[in-house]
Backbone bond lengths (Angstrom), bond angles and torsions (degrees), N, CA, C in turn:
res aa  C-N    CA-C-N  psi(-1)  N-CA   C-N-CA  omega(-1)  CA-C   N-CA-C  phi
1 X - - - 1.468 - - 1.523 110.68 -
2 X 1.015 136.28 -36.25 1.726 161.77 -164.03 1.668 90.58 -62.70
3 X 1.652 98.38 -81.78 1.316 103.66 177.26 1.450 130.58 -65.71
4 X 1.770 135.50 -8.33 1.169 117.93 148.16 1.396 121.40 -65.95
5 X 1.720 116.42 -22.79 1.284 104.75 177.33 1.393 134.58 -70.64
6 X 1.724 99.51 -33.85 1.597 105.37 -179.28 1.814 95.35 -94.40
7 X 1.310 118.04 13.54 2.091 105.87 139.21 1.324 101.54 -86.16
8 X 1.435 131.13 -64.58 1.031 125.07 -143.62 1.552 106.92 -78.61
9 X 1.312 143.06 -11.05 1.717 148.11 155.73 1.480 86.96 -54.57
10 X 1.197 136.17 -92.40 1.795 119.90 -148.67 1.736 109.54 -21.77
11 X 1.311 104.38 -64.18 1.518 134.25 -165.75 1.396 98.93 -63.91
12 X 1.062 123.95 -36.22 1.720 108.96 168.30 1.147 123.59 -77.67
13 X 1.783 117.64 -33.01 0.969 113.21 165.47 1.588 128.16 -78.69
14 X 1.171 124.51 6.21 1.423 133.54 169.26 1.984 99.72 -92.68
15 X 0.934 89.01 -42.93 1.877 73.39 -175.67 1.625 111.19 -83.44
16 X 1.312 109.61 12.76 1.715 99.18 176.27 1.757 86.98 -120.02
17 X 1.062 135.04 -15.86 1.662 126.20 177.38 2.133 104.04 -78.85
18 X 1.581 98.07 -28.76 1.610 108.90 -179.45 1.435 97.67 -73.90
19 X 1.283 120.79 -31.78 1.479 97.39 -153.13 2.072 100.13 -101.58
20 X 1.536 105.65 -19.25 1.821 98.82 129.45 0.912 156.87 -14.44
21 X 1.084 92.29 -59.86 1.590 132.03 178.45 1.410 121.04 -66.47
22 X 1.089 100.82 -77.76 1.659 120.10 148.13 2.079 120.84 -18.40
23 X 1.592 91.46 -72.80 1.682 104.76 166.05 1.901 98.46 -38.58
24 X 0.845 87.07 -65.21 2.056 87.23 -170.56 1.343 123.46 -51.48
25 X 1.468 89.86 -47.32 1.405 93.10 164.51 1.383 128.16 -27.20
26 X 1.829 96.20 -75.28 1.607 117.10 176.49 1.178 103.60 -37.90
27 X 1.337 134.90 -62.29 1.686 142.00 178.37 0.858 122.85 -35.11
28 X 1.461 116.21 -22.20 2.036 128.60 -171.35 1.423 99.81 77.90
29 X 1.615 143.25 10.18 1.207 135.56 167.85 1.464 119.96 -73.90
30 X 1.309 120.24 67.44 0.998 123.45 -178.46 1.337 128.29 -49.33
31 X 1.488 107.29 -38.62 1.949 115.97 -159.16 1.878 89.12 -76.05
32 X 1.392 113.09 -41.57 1.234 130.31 155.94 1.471 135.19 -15.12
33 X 1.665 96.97 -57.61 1.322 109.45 -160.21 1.880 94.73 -94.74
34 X 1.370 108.86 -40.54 1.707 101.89 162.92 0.824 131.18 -61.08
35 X 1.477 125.47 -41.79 1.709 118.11 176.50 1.838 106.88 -70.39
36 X 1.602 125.75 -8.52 1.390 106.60 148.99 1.637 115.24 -84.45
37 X 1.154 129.13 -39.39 1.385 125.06 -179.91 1.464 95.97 -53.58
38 X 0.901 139.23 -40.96 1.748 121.77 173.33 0.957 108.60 -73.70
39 X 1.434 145.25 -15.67 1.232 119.59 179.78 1.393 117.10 -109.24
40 X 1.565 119.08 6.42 1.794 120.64 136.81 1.339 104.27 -60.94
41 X 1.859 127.93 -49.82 0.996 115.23 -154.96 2.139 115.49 -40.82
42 X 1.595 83.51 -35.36 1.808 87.39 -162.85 1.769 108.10 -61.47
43 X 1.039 107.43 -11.58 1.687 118.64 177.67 1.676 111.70 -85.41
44 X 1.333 116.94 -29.85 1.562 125.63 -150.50 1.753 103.41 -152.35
45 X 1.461 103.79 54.36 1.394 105.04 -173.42 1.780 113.92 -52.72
46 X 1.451 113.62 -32.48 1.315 133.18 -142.90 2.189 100.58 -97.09
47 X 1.171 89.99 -17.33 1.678 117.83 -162.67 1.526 103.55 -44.98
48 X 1.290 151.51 80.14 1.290 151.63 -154.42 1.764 105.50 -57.15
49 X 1.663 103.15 -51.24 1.586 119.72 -172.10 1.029 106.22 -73.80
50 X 2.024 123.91 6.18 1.789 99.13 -170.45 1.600 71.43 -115.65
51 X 1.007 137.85 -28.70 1.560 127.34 -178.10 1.590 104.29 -70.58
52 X 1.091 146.62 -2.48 1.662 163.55 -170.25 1.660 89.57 -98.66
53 X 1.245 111.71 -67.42 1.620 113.50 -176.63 1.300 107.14 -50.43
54 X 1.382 120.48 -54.61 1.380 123.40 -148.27 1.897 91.68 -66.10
55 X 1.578 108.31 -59.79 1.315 113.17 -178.59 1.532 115.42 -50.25
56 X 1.032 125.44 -24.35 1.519 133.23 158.20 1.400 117.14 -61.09
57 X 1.172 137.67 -39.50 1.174 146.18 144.59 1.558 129.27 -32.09
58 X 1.107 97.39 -84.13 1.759 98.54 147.93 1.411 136.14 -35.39
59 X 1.274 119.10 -32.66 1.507 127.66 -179.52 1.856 90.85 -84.59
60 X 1.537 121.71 -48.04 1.016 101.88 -169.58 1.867 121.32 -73.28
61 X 1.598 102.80 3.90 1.608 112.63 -167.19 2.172 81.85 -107.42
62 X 0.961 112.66 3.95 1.847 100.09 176.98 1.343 100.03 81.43
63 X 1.552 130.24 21.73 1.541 95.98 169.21 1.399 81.67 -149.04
64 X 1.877 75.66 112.87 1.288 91.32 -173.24 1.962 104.88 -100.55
65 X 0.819 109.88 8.57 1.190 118.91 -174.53 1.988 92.29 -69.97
66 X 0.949 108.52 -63.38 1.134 110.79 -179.37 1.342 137.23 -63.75
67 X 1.379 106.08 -24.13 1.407 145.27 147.91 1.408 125.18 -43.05
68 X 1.538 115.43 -40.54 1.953 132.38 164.12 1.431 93.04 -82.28
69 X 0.832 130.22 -40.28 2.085 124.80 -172.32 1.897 99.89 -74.13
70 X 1.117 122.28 -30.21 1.336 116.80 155.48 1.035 120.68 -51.55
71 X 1.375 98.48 -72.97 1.467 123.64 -163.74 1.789 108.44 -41.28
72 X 1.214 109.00 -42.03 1.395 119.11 -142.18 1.674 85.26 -101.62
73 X 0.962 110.65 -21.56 2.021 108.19 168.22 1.307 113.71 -83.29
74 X 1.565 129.42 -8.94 1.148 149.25 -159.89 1.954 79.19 -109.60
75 X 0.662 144.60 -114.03 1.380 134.22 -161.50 1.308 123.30 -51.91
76 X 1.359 111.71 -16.00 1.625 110.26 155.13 1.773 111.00 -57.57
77 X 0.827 107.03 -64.05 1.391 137.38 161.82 1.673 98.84 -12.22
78 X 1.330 114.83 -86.13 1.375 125.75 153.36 1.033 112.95 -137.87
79 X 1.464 96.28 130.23 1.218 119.86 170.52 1.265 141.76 -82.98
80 X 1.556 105.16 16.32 1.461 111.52 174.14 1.966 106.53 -122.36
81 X 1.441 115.43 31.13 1.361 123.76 -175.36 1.428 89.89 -96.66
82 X 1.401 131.14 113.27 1.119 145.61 -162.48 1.515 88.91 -91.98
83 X 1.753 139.44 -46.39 1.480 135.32 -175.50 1.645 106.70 -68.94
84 X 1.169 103.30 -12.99 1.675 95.02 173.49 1.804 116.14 -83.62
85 X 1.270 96.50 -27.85 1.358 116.54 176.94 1.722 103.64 -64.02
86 X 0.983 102.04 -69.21 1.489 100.25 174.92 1.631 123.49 -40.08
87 X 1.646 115.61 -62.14 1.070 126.31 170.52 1.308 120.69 -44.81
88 X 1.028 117.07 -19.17 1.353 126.94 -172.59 1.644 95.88 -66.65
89 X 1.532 77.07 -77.16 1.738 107.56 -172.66 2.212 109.77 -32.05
90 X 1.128 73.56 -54.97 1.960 94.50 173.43 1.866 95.13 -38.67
91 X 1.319 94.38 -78.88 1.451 100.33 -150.54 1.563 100.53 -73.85
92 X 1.293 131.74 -24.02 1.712 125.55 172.89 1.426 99.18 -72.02
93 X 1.631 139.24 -19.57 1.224 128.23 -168.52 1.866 94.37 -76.75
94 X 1.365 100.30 -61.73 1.276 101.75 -166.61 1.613 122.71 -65.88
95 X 1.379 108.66 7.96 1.732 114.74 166.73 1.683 94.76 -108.23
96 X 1.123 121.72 34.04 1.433 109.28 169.94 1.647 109.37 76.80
97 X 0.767 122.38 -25.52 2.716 130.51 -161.55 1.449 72.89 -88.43
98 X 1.251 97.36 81.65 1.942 119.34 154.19 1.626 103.47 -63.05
99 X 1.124 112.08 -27.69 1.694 105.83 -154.10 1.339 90.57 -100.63
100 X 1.346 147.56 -31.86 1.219 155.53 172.46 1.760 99.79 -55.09
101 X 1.376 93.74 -49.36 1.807 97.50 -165.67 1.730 109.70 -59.87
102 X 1.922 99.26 -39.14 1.833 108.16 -160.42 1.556 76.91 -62.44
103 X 1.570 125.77 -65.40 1.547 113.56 -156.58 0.955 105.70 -53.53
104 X 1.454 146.85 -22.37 1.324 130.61 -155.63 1.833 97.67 -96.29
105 X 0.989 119.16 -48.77 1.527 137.66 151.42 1.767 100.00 -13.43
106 X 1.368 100.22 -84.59 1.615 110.12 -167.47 1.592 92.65 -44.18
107 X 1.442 124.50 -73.51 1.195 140.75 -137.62 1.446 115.47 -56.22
108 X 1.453 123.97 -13.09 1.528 163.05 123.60 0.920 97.78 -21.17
109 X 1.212 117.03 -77.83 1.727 121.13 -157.92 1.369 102.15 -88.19
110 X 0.997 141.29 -28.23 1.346 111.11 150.31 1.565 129.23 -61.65
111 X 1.133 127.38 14.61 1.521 105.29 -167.06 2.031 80.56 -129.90
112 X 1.403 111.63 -15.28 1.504 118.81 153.26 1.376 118.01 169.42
113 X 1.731 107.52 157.99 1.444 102.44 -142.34 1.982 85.03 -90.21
114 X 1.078 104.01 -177.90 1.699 101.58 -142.12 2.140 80.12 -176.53
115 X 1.557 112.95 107.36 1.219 122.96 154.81 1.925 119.51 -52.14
116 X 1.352 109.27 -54.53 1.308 104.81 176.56 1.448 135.95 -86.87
117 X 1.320 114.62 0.29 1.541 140.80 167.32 1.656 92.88 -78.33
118 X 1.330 122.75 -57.14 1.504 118.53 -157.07 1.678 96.39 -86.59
119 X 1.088 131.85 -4.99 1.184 138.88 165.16 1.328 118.98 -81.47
120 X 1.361 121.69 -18.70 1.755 132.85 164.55 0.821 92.21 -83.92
121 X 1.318 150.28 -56.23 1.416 142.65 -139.13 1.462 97.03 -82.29
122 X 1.353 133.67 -54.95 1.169 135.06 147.66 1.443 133.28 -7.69
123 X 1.450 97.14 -62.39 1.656 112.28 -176.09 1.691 93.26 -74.17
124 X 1.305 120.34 -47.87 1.446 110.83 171.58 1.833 126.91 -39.13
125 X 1.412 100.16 -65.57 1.053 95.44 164.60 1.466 137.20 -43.41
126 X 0.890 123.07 -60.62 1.418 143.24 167.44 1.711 99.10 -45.47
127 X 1.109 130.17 -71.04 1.403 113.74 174.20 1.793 136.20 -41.90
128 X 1.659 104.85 -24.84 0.835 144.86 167.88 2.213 118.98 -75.45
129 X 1.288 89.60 8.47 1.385 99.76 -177.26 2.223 109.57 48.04
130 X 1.242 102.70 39.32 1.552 99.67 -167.28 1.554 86.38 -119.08
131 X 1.472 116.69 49.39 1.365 107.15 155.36 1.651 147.54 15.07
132 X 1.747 90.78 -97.01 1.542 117.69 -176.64 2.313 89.42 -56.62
133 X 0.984 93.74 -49.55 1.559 90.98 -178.49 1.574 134.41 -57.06
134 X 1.477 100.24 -16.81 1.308 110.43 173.31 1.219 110.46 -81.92
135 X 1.570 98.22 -58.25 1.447 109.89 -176.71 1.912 119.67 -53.06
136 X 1.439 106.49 -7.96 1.610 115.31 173.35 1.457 93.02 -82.66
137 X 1.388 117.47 -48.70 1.349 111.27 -163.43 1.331 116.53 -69.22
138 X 1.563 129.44 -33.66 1.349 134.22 165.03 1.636 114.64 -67.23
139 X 1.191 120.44 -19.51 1.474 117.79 173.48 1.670 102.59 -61.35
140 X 1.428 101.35 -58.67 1.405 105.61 -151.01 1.595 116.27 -66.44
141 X 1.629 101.27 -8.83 1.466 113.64 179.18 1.621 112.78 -62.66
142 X 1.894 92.28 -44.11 1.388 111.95 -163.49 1.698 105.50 -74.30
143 X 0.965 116.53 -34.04 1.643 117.39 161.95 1.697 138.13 -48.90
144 X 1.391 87.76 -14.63 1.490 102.08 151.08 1.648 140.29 -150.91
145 X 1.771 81.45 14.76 1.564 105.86 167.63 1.442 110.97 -130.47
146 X 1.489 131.86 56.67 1.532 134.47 -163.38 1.571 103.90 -21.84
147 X 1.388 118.37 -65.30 1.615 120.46 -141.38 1.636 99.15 -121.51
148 X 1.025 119.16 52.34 1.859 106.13 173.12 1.647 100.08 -83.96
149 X 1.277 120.23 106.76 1.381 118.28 169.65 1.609 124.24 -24.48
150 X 1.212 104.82 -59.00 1.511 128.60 -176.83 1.701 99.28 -37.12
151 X 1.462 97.13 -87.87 1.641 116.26 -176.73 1.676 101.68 -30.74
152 X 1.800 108.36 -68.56 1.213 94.92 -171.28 1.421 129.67 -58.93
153 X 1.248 121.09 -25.14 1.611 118.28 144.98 1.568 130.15 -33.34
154 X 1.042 110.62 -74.37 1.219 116.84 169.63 1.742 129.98 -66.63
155 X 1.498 102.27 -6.30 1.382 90.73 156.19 1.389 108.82 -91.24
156 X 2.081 123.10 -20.98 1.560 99.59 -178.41 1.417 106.85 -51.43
157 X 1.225 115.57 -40.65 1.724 119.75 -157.43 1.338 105.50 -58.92
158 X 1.232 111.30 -45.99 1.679 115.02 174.75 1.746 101.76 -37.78
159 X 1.331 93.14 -88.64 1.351 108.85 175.75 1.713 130.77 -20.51
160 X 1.384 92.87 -42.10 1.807 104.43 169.21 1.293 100.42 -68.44
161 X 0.948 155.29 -33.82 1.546 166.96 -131.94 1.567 105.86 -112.43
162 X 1.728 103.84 -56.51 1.730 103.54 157.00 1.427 131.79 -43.75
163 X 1.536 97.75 -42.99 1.711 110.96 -173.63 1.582 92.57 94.44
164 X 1.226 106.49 30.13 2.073 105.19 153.08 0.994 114.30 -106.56
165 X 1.561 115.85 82.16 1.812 107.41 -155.72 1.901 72.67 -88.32
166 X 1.195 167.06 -110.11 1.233 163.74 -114.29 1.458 100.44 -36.67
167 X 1.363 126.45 -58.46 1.524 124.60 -164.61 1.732 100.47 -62.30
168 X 1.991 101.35 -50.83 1.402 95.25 178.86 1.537 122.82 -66.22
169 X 1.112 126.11 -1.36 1.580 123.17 164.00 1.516 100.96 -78.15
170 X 1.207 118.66 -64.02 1.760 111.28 178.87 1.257 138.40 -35.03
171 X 1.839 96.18 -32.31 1.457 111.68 -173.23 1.918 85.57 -87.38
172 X 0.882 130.54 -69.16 1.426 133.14 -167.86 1.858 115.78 -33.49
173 X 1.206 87.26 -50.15 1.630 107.48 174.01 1.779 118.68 -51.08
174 X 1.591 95.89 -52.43 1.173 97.43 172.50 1.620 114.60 -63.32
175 X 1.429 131.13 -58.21 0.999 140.88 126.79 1.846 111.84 35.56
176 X 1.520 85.78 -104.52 2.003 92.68 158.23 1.300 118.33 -20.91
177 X 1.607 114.58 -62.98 1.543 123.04 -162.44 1.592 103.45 -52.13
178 X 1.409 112.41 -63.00 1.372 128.29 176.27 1.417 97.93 -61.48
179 X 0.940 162.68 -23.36 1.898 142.51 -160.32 1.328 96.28 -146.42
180 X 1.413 161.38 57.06 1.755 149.45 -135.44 1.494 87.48 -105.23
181 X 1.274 138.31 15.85 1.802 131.00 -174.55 0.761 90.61 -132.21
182 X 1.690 154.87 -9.62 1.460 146.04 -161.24 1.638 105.77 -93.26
183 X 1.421 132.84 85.17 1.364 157.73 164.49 1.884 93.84 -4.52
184 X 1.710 96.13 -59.06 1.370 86.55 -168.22 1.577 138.11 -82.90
185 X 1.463 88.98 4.31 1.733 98.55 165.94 1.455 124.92 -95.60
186 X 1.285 107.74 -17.86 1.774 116.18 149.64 1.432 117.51 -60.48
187 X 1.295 106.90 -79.83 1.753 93.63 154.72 1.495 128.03 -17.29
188 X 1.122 137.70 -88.54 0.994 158.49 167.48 1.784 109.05 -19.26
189 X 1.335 107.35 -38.58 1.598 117.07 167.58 1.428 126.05 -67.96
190 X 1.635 88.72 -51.05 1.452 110.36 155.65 1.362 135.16 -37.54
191 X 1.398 106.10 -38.10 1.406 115.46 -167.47 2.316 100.65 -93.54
192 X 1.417 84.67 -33.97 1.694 83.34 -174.21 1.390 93.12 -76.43
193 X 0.974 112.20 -10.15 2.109 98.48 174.34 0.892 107.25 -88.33
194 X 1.046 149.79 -42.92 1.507 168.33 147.66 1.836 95.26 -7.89
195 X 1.441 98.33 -66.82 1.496 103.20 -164.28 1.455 115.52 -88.88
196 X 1.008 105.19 5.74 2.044 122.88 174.25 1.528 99.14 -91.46
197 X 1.373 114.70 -33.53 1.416 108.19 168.68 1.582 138.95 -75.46
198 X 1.429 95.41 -23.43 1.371 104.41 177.84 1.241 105.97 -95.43
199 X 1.614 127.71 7.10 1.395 123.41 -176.18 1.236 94.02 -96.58
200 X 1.748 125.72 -43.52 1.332 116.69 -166.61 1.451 125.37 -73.94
């Protein structure tokens, strides 16, 4: 009995300093909400999801630098926490470590496949001038999501970008069918007609 108690005290006291933490969070008290996430840490050194928080923290204070050094001990940590994976990806995108973000991206999808993860990774690419790569990544969405407006948008754009203005009219078109009020997929039609003309 002795020894479930002095296991089971650390662990209580880490989930009532997290869930502190948490409260502050919500509040926007950030400086707040870390100096409790460190002080579960001293109970739960090993804790993958409290190093996920903490690096969440950081991304939400702009330094995100410190924020990927979480993050990335948070899925070392375990490596099958699919929100650390993400977070990662989040906060290495927005310091610019594209290449940090695609692995962190993939590394998601390997542990499960996920429509809106492979849809960043996508939009990544593609921002990234990696075309043909986006446009794999928006296919493969559509293979088990036929009609998400969004995607199919953004794969015409891909596609305009390839110089497949035919596929990107198809994809756009469909597009319309699924979204017919969305301003920017008329546009977007507009513009591949535009450029079918100056090709011919």
């Amino acid at each position: 009995k002795g020894l479930q108690q002095a296991t089971a005290e650390p662990f209580f006291l880490m989930r009532i300093y997290i869930r502190i933490g948490n409260q502050y969070e919500t509040l926007k008290q950030y400086n707040k909400a870390l100096n409790t996430y460190f002080q579960a840490l001293e109970y739960a050194p090993n804790n993958g999801a409290l190093h996920n928080n903490i690096g969440i923290v950081f991304a939400r204070l702009n330094d995100h630098d410190e924020a990927i050094r979480w993050l990335q001990k948070s899925i070392q940590l375990n490596p099958r926490y699919i929100t650390g994976f993400v977070n990662l990806a989040s906060a290495a995108y927005h310091n610019g470590n594209f290449d940090i973000a695609r692995e962190a991206y993939r590394g998601a999808l390997n542990l499960k496949e996920d429509s809106d993860i492979r849809h960043s990774l996508g939009k990544l690419e593609a921002e990234q001038g990696n075309f043909q790569a986006a446009i794999t990544e928006f296919r493969r969405i559509l293979k088990t999501h036929p009609n998400p407006a969004q995607t199919l948008h953004d794969l015409a754009i891909a596609l305009v970008e390839a110089k497949d203005l035919e596929s990107a009219k198809d994809a756009i078109l469909r597009a319309i069918k699924h979204a017919p009020d969305d301003y920017k997929n008329h546009f977007t039609l507009g513009s591949i007609a535009m450029y079918q003309s100056e090709y011919m």
